[in-house]
C-alpha positions as CSV (number, residue, x, y, z in Angstrom):
1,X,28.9,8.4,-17.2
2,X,28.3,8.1,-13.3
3,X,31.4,9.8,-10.8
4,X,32.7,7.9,-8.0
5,X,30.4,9.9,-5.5
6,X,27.4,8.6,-7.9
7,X,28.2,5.6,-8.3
8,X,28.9,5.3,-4.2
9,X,25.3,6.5,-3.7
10,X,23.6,3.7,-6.4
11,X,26.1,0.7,-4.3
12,X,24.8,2.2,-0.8
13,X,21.0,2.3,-1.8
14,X,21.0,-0.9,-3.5
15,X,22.7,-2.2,-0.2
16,X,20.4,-1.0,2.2
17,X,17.0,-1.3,0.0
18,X,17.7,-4.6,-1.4
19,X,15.5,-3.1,-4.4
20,X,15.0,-4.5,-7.7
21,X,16.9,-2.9,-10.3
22,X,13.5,-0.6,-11.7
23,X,13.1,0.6,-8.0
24,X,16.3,1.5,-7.7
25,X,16.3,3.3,-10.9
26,X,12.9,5.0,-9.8
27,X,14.5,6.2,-6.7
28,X,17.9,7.6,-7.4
29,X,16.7,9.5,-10.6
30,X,15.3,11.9,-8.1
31,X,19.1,12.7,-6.9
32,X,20.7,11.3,-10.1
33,X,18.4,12.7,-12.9
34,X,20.4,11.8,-16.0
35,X,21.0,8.0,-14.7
36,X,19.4,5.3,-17.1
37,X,18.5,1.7,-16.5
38,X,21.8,0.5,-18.4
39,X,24.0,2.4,-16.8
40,X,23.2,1.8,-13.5
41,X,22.9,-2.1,-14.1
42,X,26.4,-1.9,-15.6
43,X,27.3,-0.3,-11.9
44,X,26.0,-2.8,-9.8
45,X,27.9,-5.2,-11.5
46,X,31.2,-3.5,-11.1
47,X,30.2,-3.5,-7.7
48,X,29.0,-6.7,-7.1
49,X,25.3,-6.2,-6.2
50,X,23.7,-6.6,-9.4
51,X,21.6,-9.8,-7.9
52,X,20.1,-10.0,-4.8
53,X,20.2,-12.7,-2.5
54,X,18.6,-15.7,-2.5
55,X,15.7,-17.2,0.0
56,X,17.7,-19.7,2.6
57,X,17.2,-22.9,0.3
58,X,19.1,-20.7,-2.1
59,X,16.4,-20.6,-4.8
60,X,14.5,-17.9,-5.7
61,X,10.5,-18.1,-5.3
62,X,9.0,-18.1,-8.3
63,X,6.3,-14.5,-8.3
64,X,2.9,-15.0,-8.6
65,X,0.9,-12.7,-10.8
66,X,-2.7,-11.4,-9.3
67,X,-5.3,-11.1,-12.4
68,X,-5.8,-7.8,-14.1
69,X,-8.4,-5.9,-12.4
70,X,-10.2,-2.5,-12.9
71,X,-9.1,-0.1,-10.6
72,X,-11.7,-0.3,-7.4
73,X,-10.7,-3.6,-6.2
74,X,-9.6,-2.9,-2.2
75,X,-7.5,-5.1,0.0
76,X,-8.7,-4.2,3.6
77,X,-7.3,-5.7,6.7
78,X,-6.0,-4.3,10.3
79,X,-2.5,-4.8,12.4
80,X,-1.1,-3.9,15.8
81,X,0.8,-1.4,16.7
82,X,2.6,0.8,19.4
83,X,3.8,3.7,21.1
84,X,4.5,4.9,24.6
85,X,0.9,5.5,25.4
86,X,-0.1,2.2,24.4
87,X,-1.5,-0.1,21.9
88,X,-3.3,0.9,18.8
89,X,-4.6,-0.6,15.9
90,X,-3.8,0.5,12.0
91,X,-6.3,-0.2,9.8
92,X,-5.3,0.0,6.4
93,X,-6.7,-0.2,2.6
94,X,-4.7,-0.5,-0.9
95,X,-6.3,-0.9,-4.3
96,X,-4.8,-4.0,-6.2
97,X,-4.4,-2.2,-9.0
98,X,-3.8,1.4,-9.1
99,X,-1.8,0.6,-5.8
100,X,-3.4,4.2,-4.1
101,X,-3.3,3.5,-0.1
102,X,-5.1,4.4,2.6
103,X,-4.5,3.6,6.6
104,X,-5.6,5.0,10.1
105,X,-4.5,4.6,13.3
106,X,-7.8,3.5,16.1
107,X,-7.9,2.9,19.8
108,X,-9.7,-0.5,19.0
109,X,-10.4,-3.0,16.2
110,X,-14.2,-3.2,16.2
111,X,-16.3,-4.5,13.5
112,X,-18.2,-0.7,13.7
113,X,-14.4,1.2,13.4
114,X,-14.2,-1.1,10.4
115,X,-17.2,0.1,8.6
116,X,-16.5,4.3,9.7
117,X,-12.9,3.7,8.4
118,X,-13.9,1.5,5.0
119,X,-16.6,4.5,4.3
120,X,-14.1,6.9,4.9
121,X,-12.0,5.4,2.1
122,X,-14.9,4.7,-0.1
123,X,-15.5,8.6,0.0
124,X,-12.0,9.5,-0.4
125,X,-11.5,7.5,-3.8
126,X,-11.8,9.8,-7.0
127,X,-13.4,6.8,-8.4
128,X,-16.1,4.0,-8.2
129,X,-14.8,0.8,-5.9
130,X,-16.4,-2.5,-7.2
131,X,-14.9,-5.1,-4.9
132,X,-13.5,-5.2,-1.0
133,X,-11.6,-8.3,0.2
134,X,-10.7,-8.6,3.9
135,X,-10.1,-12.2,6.1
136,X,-13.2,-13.8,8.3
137,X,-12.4,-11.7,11.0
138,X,-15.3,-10.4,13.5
139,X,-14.5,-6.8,12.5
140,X,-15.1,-7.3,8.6
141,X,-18.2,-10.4,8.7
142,X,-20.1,-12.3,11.0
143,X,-19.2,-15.6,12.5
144,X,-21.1,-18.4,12.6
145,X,-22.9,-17.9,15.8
146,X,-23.6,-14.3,15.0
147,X,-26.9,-12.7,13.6
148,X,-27.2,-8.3,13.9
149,X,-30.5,-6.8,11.7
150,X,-29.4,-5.6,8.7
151,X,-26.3,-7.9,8.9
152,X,-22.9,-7.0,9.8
153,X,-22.2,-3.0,9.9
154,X,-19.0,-3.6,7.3
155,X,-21.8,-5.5,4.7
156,X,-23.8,-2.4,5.4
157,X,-21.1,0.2,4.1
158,X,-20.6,-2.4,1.3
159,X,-24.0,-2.7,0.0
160,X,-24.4,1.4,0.7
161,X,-21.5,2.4,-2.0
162,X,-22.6,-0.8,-4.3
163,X,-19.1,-3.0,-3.7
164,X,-18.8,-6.7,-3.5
165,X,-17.6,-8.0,-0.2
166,X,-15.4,-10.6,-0.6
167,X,-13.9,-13.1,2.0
168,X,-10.6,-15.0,2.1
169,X,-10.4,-18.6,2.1
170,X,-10.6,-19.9,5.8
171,X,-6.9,-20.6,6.9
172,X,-5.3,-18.5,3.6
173,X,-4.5,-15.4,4.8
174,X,-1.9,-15.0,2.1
175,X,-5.1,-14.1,-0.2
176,X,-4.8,-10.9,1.1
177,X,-1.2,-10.8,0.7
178,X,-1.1,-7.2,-0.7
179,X,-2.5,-5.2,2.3
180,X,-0.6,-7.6,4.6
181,X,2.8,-6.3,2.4
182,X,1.8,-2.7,2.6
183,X,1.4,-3.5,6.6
184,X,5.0,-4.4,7.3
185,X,5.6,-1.6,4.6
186,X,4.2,1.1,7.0
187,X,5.9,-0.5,10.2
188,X,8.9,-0.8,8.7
189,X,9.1,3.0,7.8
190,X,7.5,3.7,11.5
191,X,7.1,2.1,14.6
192,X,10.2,-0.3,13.5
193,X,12.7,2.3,12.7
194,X,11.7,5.3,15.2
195,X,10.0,5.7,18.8
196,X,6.9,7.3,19.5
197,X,5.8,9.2,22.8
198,X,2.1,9.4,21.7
199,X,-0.3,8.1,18.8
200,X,-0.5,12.0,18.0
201,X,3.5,11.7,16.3
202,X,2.7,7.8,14.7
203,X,-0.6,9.0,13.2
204,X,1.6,12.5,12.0
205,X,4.3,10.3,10.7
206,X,2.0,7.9,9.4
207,X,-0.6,10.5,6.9
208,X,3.4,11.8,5.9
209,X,4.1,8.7,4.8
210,X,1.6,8.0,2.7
211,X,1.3,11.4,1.2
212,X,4.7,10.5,-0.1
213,X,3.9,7.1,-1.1
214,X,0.6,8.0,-3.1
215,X,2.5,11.5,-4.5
216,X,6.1,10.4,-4.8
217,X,7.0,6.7,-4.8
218,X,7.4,5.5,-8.3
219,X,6.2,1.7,-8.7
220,X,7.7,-0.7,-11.1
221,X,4.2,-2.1,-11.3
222,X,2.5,1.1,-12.7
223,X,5.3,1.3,-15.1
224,X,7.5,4.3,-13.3
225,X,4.4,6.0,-12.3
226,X,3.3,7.1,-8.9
227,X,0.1,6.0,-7.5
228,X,-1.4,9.6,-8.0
229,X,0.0,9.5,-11.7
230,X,-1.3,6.3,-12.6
231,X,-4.9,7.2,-11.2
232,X,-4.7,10.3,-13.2
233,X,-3.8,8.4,-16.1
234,X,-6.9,6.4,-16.5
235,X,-9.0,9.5,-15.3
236,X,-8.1,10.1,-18.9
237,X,-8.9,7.2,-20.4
238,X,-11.8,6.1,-19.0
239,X,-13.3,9.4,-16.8
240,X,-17.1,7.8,-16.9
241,X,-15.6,5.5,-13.6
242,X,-14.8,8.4,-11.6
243,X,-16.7,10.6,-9.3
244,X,-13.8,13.7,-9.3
245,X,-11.5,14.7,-11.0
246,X,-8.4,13.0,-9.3
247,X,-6.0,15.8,-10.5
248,X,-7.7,18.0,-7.8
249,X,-7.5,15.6,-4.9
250,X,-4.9,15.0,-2.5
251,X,-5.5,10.6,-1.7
252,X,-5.0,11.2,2.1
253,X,-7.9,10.2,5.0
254,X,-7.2,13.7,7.1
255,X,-6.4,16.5,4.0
């Protein structure tokens, strides 16, 4: 049974998160810990908010599933951001699968701050990546009318640690729709919702975050498991992947 002052908390999340029903459950066990999926569905429908809205057209889009991958396949891409000093650009990295992220903040987007920050992650990972998919953007391949020895410095890093480079298609950028997501994730939780006087409080705020996200945020796609959790779940069933044991490691660029 949920009190009033529960049940006020479940209406209020729901409201502001506009989270699916697992997400929500996920969440407000932390404060709530003997709420269960049935209970709170049967309070959002006392309250009215047991469906979320609708797309304009009033239907709702129809979810496309990615194939099943081994853990190790990367979604890389870059976005723009800013404080009171100035511009900066986030360069950020998310497995498909095991959903572990990875993101710094650089005074430029170059193809060779690419490559530093796509070895740093490649490094960082417990286990062994197979596959890296970015757009056709100068930082991650070369263009047409481009030749560099040894080709570009992001196929180097690639080739280095033994991954696959793929590229989107031309004019599909929604390919790479995951680490475009976890992009507006990170704004939304930073630059969006709080002011910055230099890149030294973003990039503070920003390792924070996703401490908590690879530590603490429970994923209705891993099942109720944390990022974290779910990597040290297949450490156990398949450990001949991994370089380290992932129960040691804190998944964070600067720790």
């Amino acid at each position: 049974m949920l009190t009033a002052e529960e049940e006020a908390i479940a209406v209020t999340f729901r409201q502001h998160t506009l989270l699916p029903l697992d997400d929500c459950l996920y969440a407000l066990q932390e404060t709530i810990p003997h709420l269960s999926r049935s209970a709170l569905h049967r309070c959002f429908q006392r309250h009215g908010v047991s469906r979320l809205p609708l797309s304009e057209d009033g239907q709702s889009a129809p979810k496309k599933k990615f194939k099943d991958y081994a853990i190790g396949y990367l979604h890389v891409d870059f976005a723009e951001v800013r404080t009171e000093q100035g511009r900066q650009y986030l360069f950020v990295a998310i497995d498909r699968t095991s959903k572990v992220a990875f993101a710094e903040l650089q005074p430029r987007a170059t193809r060779m701050l690419a490559a530093d920050f796509l070895r740093r992650v490649l490094e960082k990972l417990p286990y062994k990546a197979h596959t890296v998919l970015t757009d056709n953007g100068v930082q991650f391949t070369l263009q047409p009318h481009q030749w560099f020895p040894g080709g570009h410095s992001f196929d180097r890093i690639c080739r280095a640690f033994g991954v696959e480079h793929r590229l989107t298609k031309p004019a599909h950028p929604w390919t790479n729709g995951q680490v475009e997501r976890f992009n507006r994730t990170i704004k939304e939780a930073t630059v969006q919702r709080y002011h910055y006087e230099s890149t030294a409080q973003l990039n503070e705020h920003l390792q924070a975050f996703l401490l908590a996200y690879n530590h603490a945020k429970r994923l209705k796609r891993l099942r109720g498991l944390t990022p974290h959790e779910f990597v040290c779940a297949q450490w156990q069933k398949n450990p001949t992947i991994f370089t380290q044991d992932p129960a040691q490691l804190t998944l964070g660029l600067y720790t």
